[in-house]
C-alpha positions as YAML, in Angstrom:
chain: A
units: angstrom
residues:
- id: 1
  name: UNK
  ca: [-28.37, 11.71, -25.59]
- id: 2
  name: UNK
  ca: [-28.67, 9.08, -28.14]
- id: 3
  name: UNK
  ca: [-25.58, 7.45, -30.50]
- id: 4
  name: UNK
  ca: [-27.04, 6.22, -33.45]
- id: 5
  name: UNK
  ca: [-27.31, 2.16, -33.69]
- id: 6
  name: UNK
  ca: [-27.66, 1.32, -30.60]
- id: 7
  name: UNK
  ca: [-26.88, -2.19, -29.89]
- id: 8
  name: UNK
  ca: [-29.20, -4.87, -27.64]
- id: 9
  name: UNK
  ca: [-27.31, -8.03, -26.47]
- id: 10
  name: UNK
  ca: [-29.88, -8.52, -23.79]
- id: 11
  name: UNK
  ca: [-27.90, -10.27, -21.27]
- id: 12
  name: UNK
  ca: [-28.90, -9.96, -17.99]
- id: 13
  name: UNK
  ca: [-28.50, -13.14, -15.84]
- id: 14
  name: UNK
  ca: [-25.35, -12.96, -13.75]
- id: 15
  name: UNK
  ca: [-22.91, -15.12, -14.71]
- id: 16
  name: UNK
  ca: [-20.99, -17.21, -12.05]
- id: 17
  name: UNK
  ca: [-17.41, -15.44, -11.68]
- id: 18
  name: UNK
  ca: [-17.74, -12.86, -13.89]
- id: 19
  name: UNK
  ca: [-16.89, -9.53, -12.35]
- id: 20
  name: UNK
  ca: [-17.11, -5.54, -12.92]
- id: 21
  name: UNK
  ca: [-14.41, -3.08, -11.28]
- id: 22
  name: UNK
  ca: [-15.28, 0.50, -11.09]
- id: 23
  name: UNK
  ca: [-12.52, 2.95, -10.66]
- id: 24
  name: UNK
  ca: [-13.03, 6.04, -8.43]
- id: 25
  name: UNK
  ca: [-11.53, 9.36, -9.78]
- id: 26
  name: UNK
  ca: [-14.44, 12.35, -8.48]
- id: 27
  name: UNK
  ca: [-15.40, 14.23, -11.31]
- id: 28
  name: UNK
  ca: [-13.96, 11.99, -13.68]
- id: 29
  name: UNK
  ca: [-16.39, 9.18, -12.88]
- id: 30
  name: UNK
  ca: [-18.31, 10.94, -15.56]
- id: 31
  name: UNK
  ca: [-16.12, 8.52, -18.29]
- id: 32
  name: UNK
  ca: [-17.46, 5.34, -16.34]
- id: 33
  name: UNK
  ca: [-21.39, 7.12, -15.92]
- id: 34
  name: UNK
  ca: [-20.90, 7.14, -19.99]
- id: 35
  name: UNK
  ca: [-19.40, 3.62, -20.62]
- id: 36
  name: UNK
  ca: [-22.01, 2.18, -17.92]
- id: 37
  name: UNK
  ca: [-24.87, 3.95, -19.50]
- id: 38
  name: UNK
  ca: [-24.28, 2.70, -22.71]
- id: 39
  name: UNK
  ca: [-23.91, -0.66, -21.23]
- id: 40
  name: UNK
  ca: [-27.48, 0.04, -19.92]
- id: 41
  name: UNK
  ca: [-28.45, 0.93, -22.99]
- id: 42
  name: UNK
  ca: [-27.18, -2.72, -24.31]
- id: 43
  name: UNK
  ca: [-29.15, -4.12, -21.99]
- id: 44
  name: UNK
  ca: [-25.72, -5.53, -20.89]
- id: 45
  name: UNK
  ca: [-25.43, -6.51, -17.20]
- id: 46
  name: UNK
  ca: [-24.50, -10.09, -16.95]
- id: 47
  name: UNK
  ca: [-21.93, -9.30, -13.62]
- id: 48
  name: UNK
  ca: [-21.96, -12.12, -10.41]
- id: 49
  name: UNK
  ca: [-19.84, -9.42, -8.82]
- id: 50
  name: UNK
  ca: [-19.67, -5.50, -9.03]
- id: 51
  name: UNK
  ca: [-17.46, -3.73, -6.63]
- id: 52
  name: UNK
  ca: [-16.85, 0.23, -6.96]
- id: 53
  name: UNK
  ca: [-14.57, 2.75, -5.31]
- id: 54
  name: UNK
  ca: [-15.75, 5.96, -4.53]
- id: 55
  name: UNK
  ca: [-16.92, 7.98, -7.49]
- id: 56
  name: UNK
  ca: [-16.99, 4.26, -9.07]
- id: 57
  name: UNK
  ca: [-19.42, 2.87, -6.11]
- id: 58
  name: UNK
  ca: [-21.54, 5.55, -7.30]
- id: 59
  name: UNK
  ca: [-21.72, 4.38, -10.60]
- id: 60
  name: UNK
  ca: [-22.10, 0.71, -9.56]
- id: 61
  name: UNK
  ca: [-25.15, 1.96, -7.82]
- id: 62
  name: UNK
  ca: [-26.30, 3.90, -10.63]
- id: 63
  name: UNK
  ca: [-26.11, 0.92, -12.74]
- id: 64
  name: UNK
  ca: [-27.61, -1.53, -10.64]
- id: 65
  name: UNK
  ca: [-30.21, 0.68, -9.93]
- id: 66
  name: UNK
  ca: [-30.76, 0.51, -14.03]
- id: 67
  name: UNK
  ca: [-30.75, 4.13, -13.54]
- id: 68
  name: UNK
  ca: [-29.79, 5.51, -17.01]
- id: 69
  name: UNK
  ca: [-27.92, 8.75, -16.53]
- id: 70
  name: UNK
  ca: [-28.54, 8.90, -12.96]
- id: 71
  name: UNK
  ca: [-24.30, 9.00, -11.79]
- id: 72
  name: UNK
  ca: [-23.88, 11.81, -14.54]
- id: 73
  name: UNK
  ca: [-26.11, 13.82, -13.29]
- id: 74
  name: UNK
  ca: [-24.84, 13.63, -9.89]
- id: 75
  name: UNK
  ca: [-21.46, 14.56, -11.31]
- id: 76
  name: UNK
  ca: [-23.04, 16.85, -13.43]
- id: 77
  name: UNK
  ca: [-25.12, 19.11, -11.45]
- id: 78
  name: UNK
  ca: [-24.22, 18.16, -7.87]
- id: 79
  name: UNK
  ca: [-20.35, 18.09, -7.82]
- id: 80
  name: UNK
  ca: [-20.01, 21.73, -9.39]
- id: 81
  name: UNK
  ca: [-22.06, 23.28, -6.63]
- id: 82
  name: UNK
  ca: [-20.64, 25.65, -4.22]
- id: 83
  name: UNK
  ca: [-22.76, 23.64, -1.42]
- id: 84
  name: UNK
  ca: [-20.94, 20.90, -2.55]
- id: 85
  name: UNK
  ca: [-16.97, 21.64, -2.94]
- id: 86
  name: UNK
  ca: [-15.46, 25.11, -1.57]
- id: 87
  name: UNK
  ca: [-12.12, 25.07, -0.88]
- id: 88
  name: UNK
  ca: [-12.26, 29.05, 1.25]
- id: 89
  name: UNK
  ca: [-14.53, 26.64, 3.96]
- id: 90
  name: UNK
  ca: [-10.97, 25.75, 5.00]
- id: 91
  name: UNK
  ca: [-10.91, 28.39, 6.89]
- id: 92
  name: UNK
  ca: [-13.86, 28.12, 8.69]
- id: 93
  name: UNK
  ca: [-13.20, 24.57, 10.28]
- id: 94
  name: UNK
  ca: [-16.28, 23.22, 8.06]
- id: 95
  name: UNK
  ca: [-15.86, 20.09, 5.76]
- id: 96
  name: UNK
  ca: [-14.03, 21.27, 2.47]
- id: 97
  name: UNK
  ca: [-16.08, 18.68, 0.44]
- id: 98
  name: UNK
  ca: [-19.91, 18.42, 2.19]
- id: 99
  name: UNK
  ca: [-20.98, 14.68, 1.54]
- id: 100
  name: UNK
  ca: [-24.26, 15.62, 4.17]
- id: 101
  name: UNK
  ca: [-25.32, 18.29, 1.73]
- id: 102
  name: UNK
  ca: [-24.61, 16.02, -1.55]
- id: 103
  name: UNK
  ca: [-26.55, 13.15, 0.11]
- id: 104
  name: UNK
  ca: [-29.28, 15.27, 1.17]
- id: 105
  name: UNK
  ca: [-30.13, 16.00, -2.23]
- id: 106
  name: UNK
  ca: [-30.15, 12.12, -3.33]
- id: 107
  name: UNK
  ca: [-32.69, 11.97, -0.43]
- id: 108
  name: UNK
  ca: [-35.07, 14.97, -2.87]
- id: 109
  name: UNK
  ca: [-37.31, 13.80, -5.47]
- id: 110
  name: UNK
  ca: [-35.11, 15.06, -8.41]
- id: 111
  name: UNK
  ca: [-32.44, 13.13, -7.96]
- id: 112
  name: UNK
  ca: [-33.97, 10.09, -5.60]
- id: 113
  name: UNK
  ca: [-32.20, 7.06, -5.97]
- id: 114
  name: UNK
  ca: [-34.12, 3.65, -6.43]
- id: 115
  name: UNK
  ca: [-32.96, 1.62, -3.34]
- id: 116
  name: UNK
  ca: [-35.49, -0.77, -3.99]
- id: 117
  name: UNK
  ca: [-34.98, -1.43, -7.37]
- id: 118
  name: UNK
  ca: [-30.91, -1.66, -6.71]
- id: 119
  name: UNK
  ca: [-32.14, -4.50, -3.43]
- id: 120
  name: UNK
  ca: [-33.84, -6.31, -6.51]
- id: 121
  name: UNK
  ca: [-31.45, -5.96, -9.28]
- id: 122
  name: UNK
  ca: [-28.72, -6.91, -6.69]
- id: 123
  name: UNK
  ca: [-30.15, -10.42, -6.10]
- id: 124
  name: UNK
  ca: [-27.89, -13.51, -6.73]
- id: 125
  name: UNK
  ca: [-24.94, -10.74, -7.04]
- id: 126
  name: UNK
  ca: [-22.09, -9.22, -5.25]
- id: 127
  name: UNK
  ca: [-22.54, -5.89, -4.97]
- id: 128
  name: UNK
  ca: [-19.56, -4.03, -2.58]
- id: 129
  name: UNK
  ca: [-18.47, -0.87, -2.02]
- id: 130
  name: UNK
  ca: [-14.71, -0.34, -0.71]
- id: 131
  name: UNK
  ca: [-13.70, 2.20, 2.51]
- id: 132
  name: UNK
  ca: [-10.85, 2.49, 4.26]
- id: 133
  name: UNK
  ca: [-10.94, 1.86, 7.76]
- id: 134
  name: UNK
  ca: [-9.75, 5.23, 9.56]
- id: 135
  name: UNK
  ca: [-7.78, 3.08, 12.43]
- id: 136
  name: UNK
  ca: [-5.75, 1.08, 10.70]
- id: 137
  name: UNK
  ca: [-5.84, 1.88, 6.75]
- id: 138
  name: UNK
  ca: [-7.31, -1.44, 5.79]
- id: 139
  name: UNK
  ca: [-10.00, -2.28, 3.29]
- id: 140
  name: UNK
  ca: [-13.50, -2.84, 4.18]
- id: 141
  name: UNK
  ca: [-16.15, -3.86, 1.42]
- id: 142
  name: UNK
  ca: [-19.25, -2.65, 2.72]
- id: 143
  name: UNK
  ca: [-22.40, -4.72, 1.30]
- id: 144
  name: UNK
  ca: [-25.12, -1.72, 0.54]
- id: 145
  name: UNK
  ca: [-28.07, -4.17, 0.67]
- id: 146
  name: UNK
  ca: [-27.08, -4.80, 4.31]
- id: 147
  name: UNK
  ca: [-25.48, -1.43, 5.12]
- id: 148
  name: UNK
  ca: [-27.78, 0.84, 3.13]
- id: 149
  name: UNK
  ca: [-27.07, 2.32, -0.43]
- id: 150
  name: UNK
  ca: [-26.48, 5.94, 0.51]
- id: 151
  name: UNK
  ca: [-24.60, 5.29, 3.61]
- id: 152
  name: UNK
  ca: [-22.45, 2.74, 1.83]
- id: 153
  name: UNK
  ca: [-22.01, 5.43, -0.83]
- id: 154
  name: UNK
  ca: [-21.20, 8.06, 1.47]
- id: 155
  name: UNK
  ca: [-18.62, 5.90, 3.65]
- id: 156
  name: UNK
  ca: [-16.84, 5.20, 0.23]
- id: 157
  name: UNK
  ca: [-16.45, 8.35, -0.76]
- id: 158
  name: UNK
  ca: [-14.95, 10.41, 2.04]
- id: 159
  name: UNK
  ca: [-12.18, 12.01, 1.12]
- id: 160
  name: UNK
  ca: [-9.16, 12.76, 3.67]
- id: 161
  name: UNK
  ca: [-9.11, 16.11, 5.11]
- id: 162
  name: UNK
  ca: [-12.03, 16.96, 2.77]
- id: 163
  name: UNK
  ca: [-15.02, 15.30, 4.74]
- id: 164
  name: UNK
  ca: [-14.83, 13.73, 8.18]
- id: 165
  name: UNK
  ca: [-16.39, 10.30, 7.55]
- id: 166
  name: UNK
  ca: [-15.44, 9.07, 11.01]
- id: 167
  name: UNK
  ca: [-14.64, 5.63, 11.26]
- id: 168
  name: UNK
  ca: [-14.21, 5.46, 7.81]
- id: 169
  name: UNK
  ca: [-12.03, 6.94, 4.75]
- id: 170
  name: UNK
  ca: [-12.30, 6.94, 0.95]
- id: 171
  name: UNK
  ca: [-12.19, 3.59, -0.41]
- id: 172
  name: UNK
  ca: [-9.17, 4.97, -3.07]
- id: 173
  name: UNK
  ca: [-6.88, 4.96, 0.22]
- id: 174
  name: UNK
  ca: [-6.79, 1.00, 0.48]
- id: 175
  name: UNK
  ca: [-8.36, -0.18, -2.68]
- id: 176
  name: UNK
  ca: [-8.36, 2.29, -5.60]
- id: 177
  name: UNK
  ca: [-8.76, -0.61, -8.06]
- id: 178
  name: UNK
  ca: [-10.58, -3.10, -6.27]
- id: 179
  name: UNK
  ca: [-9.63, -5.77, -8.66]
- id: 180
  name: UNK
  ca: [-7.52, -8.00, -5.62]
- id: 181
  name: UNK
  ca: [-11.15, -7.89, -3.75]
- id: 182
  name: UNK
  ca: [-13.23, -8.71, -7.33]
- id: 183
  name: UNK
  ca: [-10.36, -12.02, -7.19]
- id: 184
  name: UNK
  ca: [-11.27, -12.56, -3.37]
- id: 185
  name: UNK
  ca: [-15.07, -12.81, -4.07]
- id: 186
  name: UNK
  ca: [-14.98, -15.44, -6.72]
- id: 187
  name: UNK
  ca: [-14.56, -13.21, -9.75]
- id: 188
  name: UNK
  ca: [-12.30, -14.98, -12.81]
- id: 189
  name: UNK
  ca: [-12.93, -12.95, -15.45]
- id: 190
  name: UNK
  ca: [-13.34, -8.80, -14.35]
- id: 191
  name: UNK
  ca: [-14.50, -5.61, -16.84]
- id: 192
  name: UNK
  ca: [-12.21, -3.24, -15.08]
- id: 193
  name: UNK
  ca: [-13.06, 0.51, -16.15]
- id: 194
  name: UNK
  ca: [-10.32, 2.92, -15.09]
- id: 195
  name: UNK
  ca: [-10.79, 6.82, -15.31]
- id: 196
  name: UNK
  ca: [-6.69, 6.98, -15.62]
- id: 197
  name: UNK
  ca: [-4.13, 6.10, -17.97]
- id: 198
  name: UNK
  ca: [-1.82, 4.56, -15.20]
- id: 199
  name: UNK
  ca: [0.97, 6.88, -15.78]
- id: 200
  name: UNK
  ca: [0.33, 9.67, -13.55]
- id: 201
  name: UNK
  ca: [2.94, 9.93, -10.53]
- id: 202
  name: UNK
  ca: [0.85, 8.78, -7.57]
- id: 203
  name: UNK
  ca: [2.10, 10.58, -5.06]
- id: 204
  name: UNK
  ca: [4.22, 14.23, -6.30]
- id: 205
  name: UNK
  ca: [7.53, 14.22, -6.78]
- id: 206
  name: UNK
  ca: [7.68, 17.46, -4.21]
- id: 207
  name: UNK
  ca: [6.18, 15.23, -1.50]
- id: 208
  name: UNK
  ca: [8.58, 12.63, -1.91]
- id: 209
  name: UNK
  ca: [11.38, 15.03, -1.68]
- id: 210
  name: UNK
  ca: [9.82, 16.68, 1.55]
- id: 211
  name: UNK
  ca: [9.27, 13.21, 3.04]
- id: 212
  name: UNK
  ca: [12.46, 12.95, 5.30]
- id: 213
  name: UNK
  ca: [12.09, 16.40, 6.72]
- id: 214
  name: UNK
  ca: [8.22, 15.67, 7.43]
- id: 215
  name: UNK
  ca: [9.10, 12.14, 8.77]
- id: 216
  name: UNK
  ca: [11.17, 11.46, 12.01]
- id: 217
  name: UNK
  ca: [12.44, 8.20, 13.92]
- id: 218
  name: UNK
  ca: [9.97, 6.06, 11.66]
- id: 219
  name: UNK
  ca: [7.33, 8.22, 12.54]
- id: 220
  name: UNK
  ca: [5.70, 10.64, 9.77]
- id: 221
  name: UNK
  ca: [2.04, 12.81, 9.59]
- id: 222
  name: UNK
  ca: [-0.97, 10.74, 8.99]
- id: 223
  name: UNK
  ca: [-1.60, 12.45, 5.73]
- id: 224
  name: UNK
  ca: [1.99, 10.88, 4.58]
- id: 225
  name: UNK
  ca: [0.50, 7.67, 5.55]
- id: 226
  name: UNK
  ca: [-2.64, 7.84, 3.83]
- id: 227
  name: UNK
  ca: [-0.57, 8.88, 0.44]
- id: 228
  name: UNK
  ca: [1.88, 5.86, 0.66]
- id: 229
  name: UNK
  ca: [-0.95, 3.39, 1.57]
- id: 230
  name: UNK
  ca: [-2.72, 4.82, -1.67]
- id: 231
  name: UNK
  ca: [0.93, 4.52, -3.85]
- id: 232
  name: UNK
  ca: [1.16, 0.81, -2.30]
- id: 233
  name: UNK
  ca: [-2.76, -0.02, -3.09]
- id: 234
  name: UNK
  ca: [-2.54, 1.37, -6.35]
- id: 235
  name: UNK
  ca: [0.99, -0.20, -7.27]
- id: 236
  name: UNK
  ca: [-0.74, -3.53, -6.15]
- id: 237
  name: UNK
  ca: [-3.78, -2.94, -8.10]
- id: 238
  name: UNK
  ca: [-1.90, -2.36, -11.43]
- id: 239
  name: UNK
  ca: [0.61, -5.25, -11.01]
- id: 240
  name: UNK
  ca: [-2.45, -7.18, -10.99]
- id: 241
  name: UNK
  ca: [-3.98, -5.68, -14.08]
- id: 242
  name: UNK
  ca: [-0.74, -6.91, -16.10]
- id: 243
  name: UNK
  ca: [0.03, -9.64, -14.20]
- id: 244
  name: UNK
  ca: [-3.51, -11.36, -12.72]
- id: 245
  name: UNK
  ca: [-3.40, -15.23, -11.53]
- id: 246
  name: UNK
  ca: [-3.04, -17.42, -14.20]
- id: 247
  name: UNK
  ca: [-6.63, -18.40, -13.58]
- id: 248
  name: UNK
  ca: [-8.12, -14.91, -14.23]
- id: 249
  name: UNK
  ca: [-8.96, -13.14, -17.58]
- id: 250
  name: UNK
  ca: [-9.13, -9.12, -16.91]
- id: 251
  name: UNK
  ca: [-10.34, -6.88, -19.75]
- id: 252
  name: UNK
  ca: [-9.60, -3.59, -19.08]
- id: 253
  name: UNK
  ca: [-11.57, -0.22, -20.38]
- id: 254
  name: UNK
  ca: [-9.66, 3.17, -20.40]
- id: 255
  name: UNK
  ca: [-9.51, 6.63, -21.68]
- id: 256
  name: UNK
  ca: [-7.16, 6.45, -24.76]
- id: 257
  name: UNK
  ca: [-6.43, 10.28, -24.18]
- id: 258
  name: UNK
  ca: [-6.24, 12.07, -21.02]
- id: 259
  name: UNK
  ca: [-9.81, 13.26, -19.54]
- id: 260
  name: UNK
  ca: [-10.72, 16.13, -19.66]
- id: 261
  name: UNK
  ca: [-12.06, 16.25, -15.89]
- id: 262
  name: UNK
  ca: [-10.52, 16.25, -13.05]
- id: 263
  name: UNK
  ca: [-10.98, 15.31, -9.42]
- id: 264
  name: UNK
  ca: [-12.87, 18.10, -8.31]
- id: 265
  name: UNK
  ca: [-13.30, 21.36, -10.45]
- id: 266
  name: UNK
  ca: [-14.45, 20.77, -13.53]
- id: 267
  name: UNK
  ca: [-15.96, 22.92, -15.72]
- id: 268
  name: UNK
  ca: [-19.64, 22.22, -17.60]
- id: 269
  name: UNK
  ca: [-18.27, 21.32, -20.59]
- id: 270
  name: UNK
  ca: [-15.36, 18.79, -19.32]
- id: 271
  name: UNK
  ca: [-18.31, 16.94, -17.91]
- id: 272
  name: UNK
  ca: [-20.18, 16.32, -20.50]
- id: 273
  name: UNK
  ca: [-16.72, 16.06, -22.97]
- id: 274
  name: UNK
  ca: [-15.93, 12.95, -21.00]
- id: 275
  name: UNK
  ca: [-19.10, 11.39, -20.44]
- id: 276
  name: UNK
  ca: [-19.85, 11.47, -24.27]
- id: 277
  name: UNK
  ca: [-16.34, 9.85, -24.83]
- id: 278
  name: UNK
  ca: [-17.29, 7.39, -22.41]
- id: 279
  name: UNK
  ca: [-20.29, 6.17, -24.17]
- id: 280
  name: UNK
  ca: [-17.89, 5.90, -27.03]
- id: 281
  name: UNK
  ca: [-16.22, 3.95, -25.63]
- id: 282
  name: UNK
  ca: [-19.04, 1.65, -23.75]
- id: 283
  name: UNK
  ca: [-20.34, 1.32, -27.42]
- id: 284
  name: UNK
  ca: [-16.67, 0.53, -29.03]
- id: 285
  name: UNK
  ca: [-16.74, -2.72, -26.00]
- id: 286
  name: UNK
  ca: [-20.61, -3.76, -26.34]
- id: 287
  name: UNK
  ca: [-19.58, -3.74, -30.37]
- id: 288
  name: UNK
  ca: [-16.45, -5.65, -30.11]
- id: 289
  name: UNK
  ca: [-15.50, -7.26, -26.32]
- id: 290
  name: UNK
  ca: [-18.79, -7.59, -24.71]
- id: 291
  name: UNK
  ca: [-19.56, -11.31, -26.08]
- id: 292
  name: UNK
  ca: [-16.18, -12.20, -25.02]
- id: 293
  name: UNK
  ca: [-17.44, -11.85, -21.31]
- id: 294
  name: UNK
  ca: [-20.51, -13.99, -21.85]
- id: 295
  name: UNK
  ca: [-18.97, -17.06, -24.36]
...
């Protein structure tokens, strides 16, 4: 897929405290695969530190891989498979959403990711992926160089009551915008790409209401828990978008409209709507913002 005029800034040395913050979002990653392909494309990867959540660690990967394509076609042909998301395994006691399968076929020639290209494109950066501890709800930046890229992947993206990741939880539950952990690591100015709008209801309005029947004494489900810890991450996240340190400089990339994707069941064609509109809008920032980062 090619957009006419493509534009070469060539810049490739990281830059001391400049930073990149991926977004999860599932199936709507496919808006960041677009921006971050065209930013491949560009030749555009001048980022000390790159942290991802979830479906935005695997785009992280994907683009420090230099891996053109390689997170939409995960999203693309993996996500939509049966193997991969059925809800009627519910009923069976069998992981809703099977991360073994999904990683399994990473691990196949088709769709083999470059581990050793990311370990070399990763030197003299920050690379992190974000997972919630199961214990205790907090944040853990796993380093993939150390940890592995596929396990770090996997660990990040383990969805609650979906997939039983075991010591840890999807990195949306306790940093959904990992911007406060881009700020930690040295980053002063930070590319955040977001797959939402920021004015969806976190948590819905029917769970709220249900809350003091489900909660009792102070004490509520652990799925309660894992929502408001999300709603309190996410609140965090976004006061720190419009509000950072005074010492910070955050350019943010969003969808203008409302994707067409959504978490999990997409159709074919929402895919590939939103990862077109994502190179769109990876070409409107390499046109217009990029040398803002670099100057």
């Amino acid at each position: 897929m090619k957009l006419v005029q493509d534009i070469q800034l060539n810049h490739t040395t990281p830059i001391h405290g400049l930073g990149l913050v991926a977004e999860g979002g599932g199936q709507r990653g496919a808006f960041t695969a677009g921006i971050l392909d065209y930013l491949q494309i560009a030749n555009f990867n001048p980022f000390e530190i790159l942290i991802g959540t979830s479906a935005g660690a695997q785009n992280v990967a994907s683009f420090v891989s230099k891996q053109k394509g390689y997170a939409y076609s995960l999203i693309h042909d993996l996500t939509r498979n049966d193997n991969f998301f059925n809800p009627w395994r519910f009923f069976s006691n069998n992981n809703i959403m099977d991360l073994d399968w999904y990683f399994k076929q990473i691990e196949k020639k088709s769709y083999q990711f470059d581990s050793a290209q990311a370990n070399n494109n990763a030197q003299n950066r920050k690379v992190r992926f974000t997972a919630a501890r199961s214990s205790r709800l907090t944040t853990k930046l796993i380093n993939p160089v150390e940890d592995g890229w596929l396990n770090s992947l996997k660990y990040s993206s383990s969805i609650p009551y979906l997939y039983d990741g075991g010591s840890f939880l999807d990195g949306g539950v306790s940093a959904p915008i990992p911007v406060n952990e881009a700020y930690k690591l040295g980053a002063k100015k930070i590319l955040v790409i977001r797959t939402t709008d920021g004015s969806e209801d976190v948590i819905p309005k029917q769970i709220k209401q249900f809350k003091p029947l489900l909660c009792t004494n102070n004490r509520c489900p652990r799925f309660i828990k894992i929502l408001y810890k999300y709603e309190s991450a996410y609140q965090r996240a976004e006061r720190f978008i419009k509000t950072p340190p005074s010492d910070v400089e955050i350019i943010t990339l969003r969808p203008l409209r409302p994707l067409a994707t959504k978490v999990l069941g997409s159709t074919e064609q929402d895919i590939v709507n939103d990862y077109k509109y994502g190179l769109e809008i990876g070409k409107a920032f390499i046109e217009n913002q990029a040398n803002s980062l670099v100057l």
